[in-house]
C-alpha positions in Angstrom: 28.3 -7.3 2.7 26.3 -6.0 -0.1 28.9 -3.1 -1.7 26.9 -1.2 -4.3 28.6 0.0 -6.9 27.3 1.8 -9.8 28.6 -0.6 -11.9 27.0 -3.4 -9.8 23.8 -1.5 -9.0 23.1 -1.6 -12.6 24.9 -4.7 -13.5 22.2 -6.6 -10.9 19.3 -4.5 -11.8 19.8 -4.7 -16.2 15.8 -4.1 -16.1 15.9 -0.7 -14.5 14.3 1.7 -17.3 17.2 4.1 -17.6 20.6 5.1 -15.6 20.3 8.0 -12.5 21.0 11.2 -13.9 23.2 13.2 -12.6 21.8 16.3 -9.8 23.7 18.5 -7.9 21.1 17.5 -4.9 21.5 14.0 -5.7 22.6 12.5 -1.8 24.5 9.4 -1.3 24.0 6.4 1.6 27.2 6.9 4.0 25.7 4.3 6.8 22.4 3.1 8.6 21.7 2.0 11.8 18.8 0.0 13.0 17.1 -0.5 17.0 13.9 -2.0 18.1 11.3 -1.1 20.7 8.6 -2.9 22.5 5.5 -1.9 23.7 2.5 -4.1 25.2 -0.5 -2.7 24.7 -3.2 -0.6 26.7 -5.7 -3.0 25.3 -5.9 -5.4 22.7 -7.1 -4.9 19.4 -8.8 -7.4 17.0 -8.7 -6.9 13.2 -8.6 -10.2 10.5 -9.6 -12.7 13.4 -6.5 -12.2 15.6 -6.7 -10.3 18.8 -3.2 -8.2 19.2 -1.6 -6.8 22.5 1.7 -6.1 21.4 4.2 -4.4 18.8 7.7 -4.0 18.0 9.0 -0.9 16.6 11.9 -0.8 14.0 13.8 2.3 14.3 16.4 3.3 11.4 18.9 6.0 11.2 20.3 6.8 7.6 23.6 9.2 7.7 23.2 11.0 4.2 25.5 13.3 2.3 24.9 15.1 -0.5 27.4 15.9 -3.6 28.7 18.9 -2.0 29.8 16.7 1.6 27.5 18.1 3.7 26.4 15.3 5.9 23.1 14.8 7.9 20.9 11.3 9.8 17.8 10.4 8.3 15.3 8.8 10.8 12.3 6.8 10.1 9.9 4.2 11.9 7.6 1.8 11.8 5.9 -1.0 13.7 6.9 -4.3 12.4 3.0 -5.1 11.9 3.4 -8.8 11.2 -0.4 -9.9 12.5 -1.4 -7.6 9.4 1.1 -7.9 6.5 2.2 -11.4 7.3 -1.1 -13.6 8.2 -0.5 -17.2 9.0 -2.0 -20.6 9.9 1.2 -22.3 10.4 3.3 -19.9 11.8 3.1 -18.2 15.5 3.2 -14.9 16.2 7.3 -14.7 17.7 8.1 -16.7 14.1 6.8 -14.4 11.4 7.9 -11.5 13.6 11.3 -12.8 13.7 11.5 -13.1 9.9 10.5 -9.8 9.5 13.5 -9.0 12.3 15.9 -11.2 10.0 14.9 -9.6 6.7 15.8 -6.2 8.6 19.1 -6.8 9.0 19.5 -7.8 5.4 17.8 -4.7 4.0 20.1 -2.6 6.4 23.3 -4.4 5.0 22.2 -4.0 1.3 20.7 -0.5 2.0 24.0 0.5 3.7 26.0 -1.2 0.7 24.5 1.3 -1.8 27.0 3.6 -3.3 25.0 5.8 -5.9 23.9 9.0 -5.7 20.1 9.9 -6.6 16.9 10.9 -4.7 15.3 9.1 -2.1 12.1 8.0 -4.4 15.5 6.8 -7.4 17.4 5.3 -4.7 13.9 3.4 -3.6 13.7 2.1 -7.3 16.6 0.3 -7.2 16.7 -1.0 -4.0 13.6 -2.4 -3.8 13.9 -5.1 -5.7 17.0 -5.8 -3.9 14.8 -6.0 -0.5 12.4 -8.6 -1.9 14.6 -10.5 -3.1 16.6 -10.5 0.4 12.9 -11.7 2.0 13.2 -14.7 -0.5 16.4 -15.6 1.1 14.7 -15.0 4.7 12.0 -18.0 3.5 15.2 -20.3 2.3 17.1 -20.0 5.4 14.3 -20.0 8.1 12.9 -22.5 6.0 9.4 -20.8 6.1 5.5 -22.7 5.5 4.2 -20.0 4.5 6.9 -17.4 2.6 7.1 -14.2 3.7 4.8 -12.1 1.9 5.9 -8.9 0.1 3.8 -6.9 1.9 5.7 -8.0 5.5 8.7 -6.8 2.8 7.3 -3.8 2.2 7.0 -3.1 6.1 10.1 -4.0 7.4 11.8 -1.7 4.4 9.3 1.1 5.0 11.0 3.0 7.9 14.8 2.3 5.6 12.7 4.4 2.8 11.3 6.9 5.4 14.8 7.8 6.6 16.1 8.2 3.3 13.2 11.5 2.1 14.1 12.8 6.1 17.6 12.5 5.4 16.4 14.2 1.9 14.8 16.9 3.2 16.9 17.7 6.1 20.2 18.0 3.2 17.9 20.1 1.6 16.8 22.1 4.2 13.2 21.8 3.9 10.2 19.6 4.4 10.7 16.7 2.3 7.4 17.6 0.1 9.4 20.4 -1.5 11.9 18.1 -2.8 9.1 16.1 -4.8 9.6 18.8 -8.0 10.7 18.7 -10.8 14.0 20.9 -9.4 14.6 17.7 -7.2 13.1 14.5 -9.1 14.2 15.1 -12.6 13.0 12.3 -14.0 8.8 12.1 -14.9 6.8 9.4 -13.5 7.0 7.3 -17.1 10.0 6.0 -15.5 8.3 4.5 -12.8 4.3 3.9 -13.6 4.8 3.0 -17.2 4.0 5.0 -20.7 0.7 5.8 -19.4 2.2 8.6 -16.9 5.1 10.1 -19.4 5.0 13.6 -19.1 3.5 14.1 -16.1 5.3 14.3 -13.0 5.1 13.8 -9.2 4.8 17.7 -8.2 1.4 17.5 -9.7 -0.3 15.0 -7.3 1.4 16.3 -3.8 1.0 19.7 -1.9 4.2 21.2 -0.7 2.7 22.7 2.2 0.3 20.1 4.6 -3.3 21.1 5.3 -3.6 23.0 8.2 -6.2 20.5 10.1 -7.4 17.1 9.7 -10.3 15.3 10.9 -9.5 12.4 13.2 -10.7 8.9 12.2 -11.0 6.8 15.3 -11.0 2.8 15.7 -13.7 1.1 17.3 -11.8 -2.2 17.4 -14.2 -5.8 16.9 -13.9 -6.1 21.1 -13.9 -2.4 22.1 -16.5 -1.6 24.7 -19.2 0.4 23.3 -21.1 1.3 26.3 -20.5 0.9 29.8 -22.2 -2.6 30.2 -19.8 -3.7 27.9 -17.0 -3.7 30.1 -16.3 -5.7 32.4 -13.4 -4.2 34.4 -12.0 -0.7 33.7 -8.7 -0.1 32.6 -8.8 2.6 35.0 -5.6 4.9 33.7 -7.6 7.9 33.2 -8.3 7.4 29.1 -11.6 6.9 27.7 -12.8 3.6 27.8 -16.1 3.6 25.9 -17.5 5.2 22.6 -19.0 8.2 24.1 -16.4 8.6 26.4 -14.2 9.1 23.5 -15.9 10.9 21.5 -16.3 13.5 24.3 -12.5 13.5 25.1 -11.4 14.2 21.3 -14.6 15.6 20.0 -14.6 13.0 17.0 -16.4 13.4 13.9 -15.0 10.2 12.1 -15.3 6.4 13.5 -13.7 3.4 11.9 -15.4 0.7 12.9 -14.0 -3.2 12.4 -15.8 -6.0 11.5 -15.2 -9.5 11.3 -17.2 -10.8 7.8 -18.3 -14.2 9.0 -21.8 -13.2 10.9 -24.0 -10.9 8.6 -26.4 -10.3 11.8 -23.2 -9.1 14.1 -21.6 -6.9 11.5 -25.2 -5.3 10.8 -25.7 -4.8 15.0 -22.3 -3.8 15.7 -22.5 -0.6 12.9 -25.8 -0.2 14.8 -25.1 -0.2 18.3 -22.0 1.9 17.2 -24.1 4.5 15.4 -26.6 4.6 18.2 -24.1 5.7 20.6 -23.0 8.2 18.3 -25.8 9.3 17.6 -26.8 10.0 21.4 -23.9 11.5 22.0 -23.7 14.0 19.1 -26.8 14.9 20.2 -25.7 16.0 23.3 -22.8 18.0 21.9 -24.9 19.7 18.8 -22.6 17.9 16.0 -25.2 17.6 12.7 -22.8 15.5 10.9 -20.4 12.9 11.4 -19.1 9.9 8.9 -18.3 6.0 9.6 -15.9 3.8 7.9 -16.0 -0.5 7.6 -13.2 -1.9 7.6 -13.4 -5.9 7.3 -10.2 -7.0 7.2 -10.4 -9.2 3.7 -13.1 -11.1 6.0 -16.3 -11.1 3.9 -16.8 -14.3 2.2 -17.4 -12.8 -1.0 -19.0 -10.1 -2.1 -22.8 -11.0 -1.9 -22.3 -10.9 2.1 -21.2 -7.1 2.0 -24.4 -6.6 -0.1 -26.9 -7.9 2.0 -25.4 -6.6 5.0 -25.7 -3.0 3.6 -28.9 -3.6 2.8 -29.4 -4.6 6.2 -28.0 -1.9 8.0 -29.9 0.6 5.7 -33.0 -0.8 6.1 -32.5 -0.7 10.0 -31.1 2.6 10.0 -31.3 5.2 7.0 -29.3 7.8 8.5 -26.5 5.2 10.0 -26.2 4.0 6.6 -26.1 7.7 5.0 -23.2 8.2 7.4 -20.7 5.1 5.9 -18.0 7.3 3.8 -16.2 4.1 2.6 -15.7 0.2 2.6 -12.2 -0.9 3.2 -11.6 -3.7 1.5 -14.1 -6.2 2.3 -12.8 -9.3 0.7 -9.4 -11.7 0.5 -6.3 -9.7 -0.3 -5.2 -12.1 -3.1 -7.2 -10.6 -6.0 -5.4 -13.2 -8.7 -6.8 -15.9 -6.7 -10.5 -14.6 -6.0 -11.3 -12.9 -9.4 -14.5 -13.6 -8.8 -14.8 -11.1 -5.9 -15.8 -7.7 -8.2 -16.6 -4.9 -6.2 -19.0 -3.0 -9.2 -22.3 -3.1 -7.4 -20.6 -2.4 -3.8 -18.8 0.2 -5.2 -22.3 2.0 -6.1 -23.1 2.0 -2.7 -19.7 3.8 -1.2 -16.2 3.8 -2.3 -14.8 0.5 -1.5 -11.1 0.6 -1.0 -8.4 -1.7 -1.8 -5.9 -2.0 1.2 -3.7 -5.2 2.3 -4.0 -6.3 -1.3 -2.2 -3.2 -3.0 1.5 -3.9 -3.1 2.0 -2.1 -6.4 1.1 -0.7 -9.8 -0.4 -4.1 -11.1 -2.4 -5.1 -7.6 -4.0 -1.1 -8.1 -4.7 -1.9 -12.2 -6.3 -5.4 -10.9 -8.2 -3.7 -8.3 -9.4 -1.3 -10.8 -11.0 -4.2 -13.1 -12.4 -5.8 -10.6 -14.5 -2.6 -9.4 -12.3 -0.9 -6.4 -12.9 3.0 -6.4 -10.3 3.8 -3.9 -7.1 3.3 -2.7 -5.8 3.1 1.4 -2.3 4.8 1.1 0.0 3.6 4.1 3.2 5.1 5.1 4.1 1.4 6.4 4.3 0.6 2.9 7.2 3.0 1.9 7.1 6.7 1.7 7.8 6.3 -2.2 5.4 3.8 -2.9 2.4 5.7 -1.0 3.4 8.8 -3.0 3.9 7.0 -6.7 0.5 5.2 -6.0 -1.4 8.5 -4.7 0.0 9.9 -8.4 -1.6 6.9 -10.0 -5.0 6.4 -7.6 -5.6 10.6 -8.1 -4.9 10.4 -12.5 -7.9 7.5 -12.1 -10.2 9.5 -9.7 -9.6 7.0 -7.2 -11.2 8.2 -3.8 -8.2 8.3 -1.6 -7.8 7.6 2.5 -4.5 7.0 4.6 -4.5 4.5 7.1 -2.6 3.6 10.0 -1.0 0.3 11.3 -1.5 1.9 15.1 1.7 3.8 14.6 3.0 6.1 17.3 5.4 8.5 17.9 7.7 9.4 14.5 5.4 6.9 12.6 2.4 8.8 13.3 4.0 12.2 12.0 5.1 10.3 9.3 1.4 8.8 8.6 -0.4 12.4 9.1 2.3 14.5 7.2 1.2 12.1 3.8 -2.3 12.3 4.9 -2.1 16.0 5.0 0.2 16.5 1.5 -2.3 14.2 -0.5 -4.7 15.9 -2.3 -8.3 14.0 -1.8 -7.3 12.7 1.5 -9.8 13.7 3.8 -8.7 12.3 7.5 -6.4 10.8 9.5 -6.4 7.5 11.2 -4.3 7.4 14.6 -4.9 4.4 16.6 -1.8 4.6 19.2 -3.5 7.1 21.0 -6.0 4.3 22.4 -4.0 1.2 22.3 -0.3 2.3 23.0 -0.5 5.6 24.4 2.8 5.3 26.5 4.9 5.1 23.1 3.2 8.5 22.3 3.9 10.4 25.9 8.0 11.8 24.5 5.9 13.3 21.8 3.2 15.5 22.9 5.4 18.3 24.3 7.1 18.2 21.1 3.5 17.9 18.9 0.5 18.7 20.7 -1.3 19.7 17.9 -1.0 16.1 16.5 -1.2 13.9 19.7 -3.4 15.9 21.8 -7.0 16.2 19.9 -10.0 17.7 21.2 -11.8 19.6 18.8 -12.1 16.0 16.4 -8.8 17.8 14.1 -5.5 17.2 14.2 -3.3 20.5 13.4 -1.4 19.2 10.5 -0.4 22.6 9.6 2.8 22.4 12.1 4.5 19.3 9.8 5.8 21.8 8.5 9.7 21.2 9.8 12.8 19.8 7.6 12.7 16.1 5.8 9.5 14.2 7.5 8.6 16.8 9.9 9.8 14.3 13.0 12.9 15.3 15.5 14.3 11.9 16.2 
C-alpha cells in the first residue's frame, strides 16, 4: 500500500518545483473506489486500421474532504480506449486492455495512499509521475512486447483526475471552472509549464461559465454507410443509419470524417462521396454552410500523401475542399522518431492538429517545430493536463478542438463541459450517440440538452451544476 505522506510525497518526488502551499480550500484524498462497465457496440467503428465493437468503462469514486472536514465523492469516467492509446502488433485486444485494467488498480492504491492536501490540478502534479511509473511496473510484471505507452497511462488515470476537480468543485460548491482562479490555484502556471508561463495564470485561458450551445461534430467512421446502397442489412433499432439520415435526425452542421492514409484515390472519394451527400441534403434543408474535419489516425505515410490528396480533393471539388476546418493529425504519433514528417506546407492549407502524439509540454513544443497549428484537447487525457495544455496551445495561437474517445454518459459531460470552458473551441465531438447509444439512455432524462440534438447544437449552457457538472 502506497501511504503518502508529505514527507514521502516529497521525499519520492525531490524534482517537484516547490512544496504545496498551504489553502484553506486545499482537500485531502480520504479513499477511492473503482468499477467497470461493458458495452458492445451498436456498430463497429474503424479508426488506425482496427475495426472496434466494444468498450470497457472505468468508473472511479474519490471521497474528498476539505481542511475544514467537510466530506464529499468525486466521480469521474472514462472508456479504457486501449485500440487508440495503446496500438499493437504483438499484443491482442483482451491483453493491452488487461494492462490498462492492472495499471488501474495500482493508480487507485497509490491515488488512495496520498495524504497531502492541495488542489486537484497540485495533487495531479505529483501523482502523475507516480502513475507512470506504476505502468512501468505493469510492463515488468506482465512481461509486456510492446510497453504500455504513456498515453494508455494517461487514460486509465484520466477518470482518477476527473473525480478529483468533481470532488473539488462539489467541496466548493460550484462548478469546478470556478475553482481554476487564482482564489483556488495559488500557484501561476511557471510552476507547471516552465519560465515561459511565470506570471500568468490558469484563470486567464478558461471561462467560468460554459458556452451556452455548441455545434455538434459527428463521425463518419472508415465503414459507415453513406447512402442506402451502402448497407447491406439495417440495424433496424430505429437510429439513423446513413449520412443523410443523420444529418436530418440531429440537424448537423459539422462531419468528421475518417480516413485510413494508405490509398490516396479512397481518402480523396470517400471526402467526396461524403460531401456529396451533404451537400444534397443541406440542400434540402436550406443550410448555406457546414464544415468537415480529416482525421487519419497517424495513417498517412508522410506528409507528401496529405498533400497531394488535398490537391486532389480540391481540384475535384472546390467547395468540398473550402468546407475542411482542420486536419487531425495525419501522420505517426512518434514525432522523435519521424522528424522528417513537418507539417509547414499542410499547415497552410488548414490547421493540422496534433492528437495521439501530445502527451505533454515537450510533444506540444515538438509539434510546434515541426509545423502543427493546433492542438486536440481530450478529457481521456486528464482534466488537468487538457486544461494546462489549452493554457499553453491558446499563449501560441494554437487553433484548438476537443475530441472524443466515443465517451458516453458522465464522460461525455465531462468532454463537452471542457469543450464549452475553452476559449477557441468551436465544437463538440460525441460519438456514443451512434455507436453505444444504450450506455447514454440513464442520461437523457437527466441531460437532454446534451444527448438529445436536433438543431446540430448541443445546449452546453446547463453544465452548469457543482464539480464536473455530472450526478453520478
Amino acid at each position: 500500500m502506497h501511504n503518502l505522506s508529505r514527507r514521502s510525497f516529497f521525499t519520492s518526488l525531490a524534482f517537484a518545483p516547490q512544496v504545496l502551499r498551504s489553502n484553506p480550500l486545499d482537500m485531502r484524498i480520504e479513499a477511492v473506489e473503482t468499477s467497470e462497465e461493458s458495452y458492445v457496440y451498436r456498430t463497429p467503428i474503424k479508426f488506425g486500421g482496427t475495426v472496434l465493437d466494444r468498450v470497457t468503462l472505468l468508473n472511479v469514486k474519490v471521497r474528498a474532504r476539505n481542511r475544514s472536514g467537510k466530506q464529499v465523492t468525486g466521480f469521474g469516467s472514462m472508456p479504457l480506449g486501449n485500440i487508440w492509446s495503446y496500438p499493437s502488433k504483438n499484443l491482442k485486444y483482451d491483453q493491452t486492455l488487461a494492462a490498462m485494467q492492472a495499471l488501474a488498480e495500482k493508480i487507485k492504491t497509490i491515488t488512495a495512499g496520498c495524504q497531502d492536501y492541495g488542489h486537484p490540478i497540485e495533487l495531479n502534479h505529483h501523482l502523475e509521475p507516480l502513475w507512470l511509473k506504476a505502468a512501468a511496473e505493469v510492463d515488468t510484471e506482465q512481461k509486456l512486447i510492446d510497453p504500455l505507452p504513456k498515453l494508455a497511462a494517461l487514460v486509465t488515470a484520466s477518470p482518477f483526475d476527473a473525480a478529483l476537480h468533481d470532488a473539488y468543485g462539489k467541496l466548493c460548491g460550484a462548478s469546478v471552472y470556478h475553482c481554476y482562479t487564482r482564489q483556488y490555484l495559488r500557484e501561476d502556471l511557471g510552476r507547471y509549464l516552465g519560465d515561459e508561463f511565470k506570471g500568468d495564470h490558469l484563470e486567464r485561458y478558461v471561462l467560468p461559465d460554459p458556452k451556452p450551445s455548441m455545434p455538434l461534430y459527428h463521425l463518419v467512421g472508415a465503414v459507415d454507410p453513406i447512402l442506402e446502397s451502402d448497407i447491406q442489412k439495417r440495424v433496424g433499432d430505429g437510429l439513423p443509419e446513413t449520412l443523410p439520415e443523420w444529418i436530418q435526425y440531429n440537424g448537423l452542421t459539422h462531419l468528421k470524417i475518417k480516413l485510413n492514409g494508405d490509398n490516396t484515390a479512397w481518402d480523396r472519394d470517400r471526402i467526396l462521396a461524403v460531401d456529396r451527400a451533404a451537400s444534397d441534403t443541406m440542400a434540402k434543408r436550406g443550410t448555406t454552410q457546414w464544415f468537415y474535419s480529416l482525421d487519419f489516425n497517424e495513417k498517412c505515410p508522410n506528409v507528401a500523401y496529405l498533400l497531394e490528396m488535398l490537391r486532389q480533393v480540391k481540384e475535384k471539388s472546390p467547395a468540398g475542399f473550402v468546407r475542411i476546418q482542420y486536419i487531425e493529425q495525419p501522420t505517426a504519433r512518434d514525432l522523435k522518431a519521424h522528424r522528417e514528417n513537418v507539417m509547414q506546407e499542410a499547415a497552410k492549407l488548414r490547421p493540422v492538429v496534433i492528437d495521439e502524439s501530445l502527451t505533454d509540454l515537450e510533444s506540444l513544443r515538438l509539434a510546434r517545430e515541426m509545423g502543427y497549428t493546433g492542438a486536440a484537447l481530450k478529457a481521456c487525457k486528464g482534466q488537468s493536463q487538457a486544461l494546462l495544455m489549452a493554457a499553453a496551445a491558446q499563449k501560441w495561437k494554437m487553433f484548438l478542438c476537443v475530441q472524443d474517445l466515443t465517451c458516453p454518459g458522465a464522460s461525455l459531460i465531462h468532454s463537452a463541459g471542457l469543450a464549452a470552458h475553452v476559449p477557441g473551441v468551436a465544437a463538440i465531438e460525441a460519438n456514443a450517440r451512434q455507436y453505444c447509444p444504450i450506455a447514454n439512455k440513464p442520461w437523457e432524462a437527466k441531460f437532454p440538452g446534451i444527448f438529445i440534438v436536433k438543431d446540430g447544437r448541443m445546449k452546453t449552457g446547463v453544465l452548469t451544476g457543482p464539480g464536473l457538472g455530472a450526478v453520478a
